[in-house]
N, C-alpha and C positions, 0 to 999 in steps of 0.2 A: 393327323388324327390325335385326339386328347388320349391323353396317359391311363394307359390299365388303372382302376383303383387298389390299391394295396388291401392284402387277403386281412380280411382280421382275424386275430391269431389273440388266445386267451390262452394265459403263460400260468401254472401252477409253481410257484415258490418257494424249496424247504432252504434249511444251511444257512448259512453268514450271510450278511445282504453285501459286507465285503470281501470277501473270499477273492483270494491271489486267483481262483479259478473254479470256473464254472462248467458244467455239463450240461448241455441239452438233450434231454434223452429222451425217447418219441416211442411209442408204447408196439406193440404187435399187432398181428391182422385180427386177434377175433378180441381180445381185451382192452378197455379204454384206461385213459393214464392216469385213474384213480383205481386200477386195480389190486387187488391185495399184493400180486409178485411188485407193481412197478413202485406201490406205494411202499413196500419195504428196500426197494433197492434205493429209492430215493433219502429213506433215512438213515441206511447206511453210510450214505457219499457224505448226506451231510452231519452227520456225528464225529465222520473222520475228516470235518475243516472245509467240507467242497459245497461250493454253492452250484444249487439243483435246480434246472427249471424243465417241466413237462410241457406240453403240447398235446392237443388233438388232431391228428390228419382228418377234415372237413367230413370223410363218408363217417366216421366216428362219432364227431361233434353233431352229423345231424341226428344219430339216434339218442342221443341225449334230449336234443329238440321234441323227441317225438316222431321222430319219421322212422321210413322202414330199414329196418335187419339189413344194409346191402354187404355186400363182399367188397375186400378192396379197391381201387380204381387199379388200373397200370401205373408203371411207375412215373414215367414223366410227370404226370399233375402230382404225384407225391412229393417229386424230386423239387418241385414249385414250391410246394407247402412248406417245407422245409426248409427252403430259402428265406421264406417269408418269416416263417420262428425267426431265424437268425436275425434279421432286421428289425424284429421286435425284440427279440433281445438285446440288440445293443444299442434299443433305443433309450431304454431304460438301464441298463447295466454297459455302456460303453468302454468299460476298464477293464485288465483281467484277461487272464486267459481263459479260451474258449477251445471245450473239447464235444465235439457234436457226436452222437450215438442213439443207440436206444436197445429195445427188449426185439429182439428176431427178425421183424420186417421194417422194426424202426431202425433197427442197426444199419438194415441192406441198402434203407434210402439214404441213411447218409455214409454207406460207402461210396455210393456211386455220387457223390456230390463232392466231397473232401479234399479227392486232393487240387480241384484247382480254385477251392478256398484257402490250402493251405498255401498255395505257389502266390495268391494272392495277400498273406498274412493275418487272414482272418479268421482262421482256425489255426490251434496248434495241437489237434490232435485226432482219433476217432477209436472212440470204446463200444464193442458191442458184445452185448449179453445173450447166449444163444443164438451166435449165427447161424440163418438158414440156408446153409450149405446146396441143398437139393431140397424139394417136394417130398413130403413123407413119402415112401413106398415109393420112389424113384431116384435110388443113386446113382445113376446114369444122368440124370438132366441138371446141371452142376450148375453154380448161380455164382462164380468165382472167378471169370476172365477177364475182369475189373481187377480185382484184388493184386495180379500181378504187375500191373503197374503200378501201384501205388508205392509212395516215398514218404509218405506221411507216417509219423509214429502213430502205428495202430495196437490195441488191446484187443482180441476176443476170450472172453470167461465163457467156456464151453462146457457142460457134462459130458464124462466121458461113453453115457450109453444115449446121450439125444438121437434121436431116429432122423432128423433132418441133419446129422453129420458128427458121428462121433468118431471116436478115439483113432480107432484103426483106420476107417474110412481119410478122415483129417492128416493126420500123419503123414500118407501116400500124395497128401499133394504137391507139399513143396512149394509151400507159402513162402512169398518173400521175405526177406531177413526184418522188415522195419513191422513183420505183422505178427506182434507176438500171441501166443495161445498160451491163458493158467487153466487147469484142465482139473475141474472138480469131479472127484473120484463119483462114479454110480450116479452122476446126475442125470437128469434126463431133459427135457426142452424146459423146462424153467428150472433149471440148475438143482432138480429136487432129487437127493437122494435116498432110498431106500435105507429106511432104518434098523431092519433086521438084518440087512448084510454089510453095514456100515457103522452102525450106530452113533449116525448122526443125522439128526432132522433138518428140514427144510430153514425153521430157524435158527439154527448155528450154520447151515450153509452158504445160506444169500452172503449174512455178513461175513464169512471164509474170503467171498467171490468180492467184496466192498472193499475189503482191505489191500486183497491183491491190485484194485484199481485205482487205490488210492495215492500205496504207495510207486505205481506208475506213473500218475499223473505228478509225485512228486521228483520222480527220476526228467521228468520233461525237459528238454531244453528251456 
């Protein structure tokens, strides 16, 4: 049988085009990867040295196209798409470390893909922003039985009131040691917190949440 054709995979670019290290970071289930949260998390990484590249997962990129509103696929063909970023990214960027991640559903696809990228050398790392713990309005149905095998140095920057898995909730799980949590006070699923009980906005937030990942990514082996 002739060979699958390779997905095509259209890469947004901020940060050094040399950078000791790069992040792939893949956007959420209902916003695309020029949205306002992921377009400021991206200027964050790279202000602080990191070369950034986005992605669209395909049901995304077709409403771009013009097609209809769909909800997301299952994960498997997400877990495909995401491979395929990776190979377009180091088609063109072959040097460098490489830390795969994204914004809540973009995070979950490359947990479940990571660590036998990393067992294999091709990632060293995985950062996710607002992990989606559980289904809103369902703390019961937990999306984390992956997480504990993982060995790969992981990042999650969480708010501590996210409805898909805060503070209190996260704590009680007993994440494994390689899966660290910085845990931005009153955020909520896109790290935003309430400015009259915090007195700090959404834009001094994100960047809070950029720095703590930055200087992770510089603690990296």
């Amino acid at each position: 049988m002739p060979d699958k054709p390779a997905m095509k995979v259209d890469l947004l670019f901020d940060g050094p085009d040399n950078a000791a290290a790069t992040v792939l970071f893949a956007h959420g289930a209902g916003a695309a990867m020029d949205s306002p949260v992921m377009t400021q998390i991206a200027a964050g990484f790279a202000a602080r040295g990191l070369g950034v590249a986005r992605f669209e997962f395909d049901y995304m990129a077709a409403r771009r196209r013009g097609g209809a509103k769909r909800p997301p696929p299952k994960m498997p063909p997400l877990c495909d798409e995401f491979r395929a970023a990776i190979a377009a990214l180091r088609d063109v960027r072959p040097d460098g470390r490489l830390i795969i991640g994204g914004k809540s559903m973009g995070g979950r696809v490359a947990s479940l893909i990571v660590q036998d990228l990393w067992q294999q050398g091709l990632v060293q790392g995985l950062m996710c922003f607002g992990y989606p713990f559980h289904p809103r309005g369902k703390p019961d149905s937990l999306r984390t039985e992956h997480l504990y095998d993982l060995q790969v140095p992981s990042l999650i920057c969480q708010g501590s009131r996210d409805p898909l898995g805060n503070l209190d909730e996260v704590t009680g799980y007993g994440l494994p040691d390689p899966v660290e949590l910085f845990w931005l006070e009153d955020g909520d699923h896109d790290l935003k917190p309430r400015k009259r009980q915090t007195g700090v906005d959404h834009t001094t937030a994100l960047p809070n949440c950029c720095e703590a990942a930055a200087e992770w990514v510089r603690r990296l082996p």
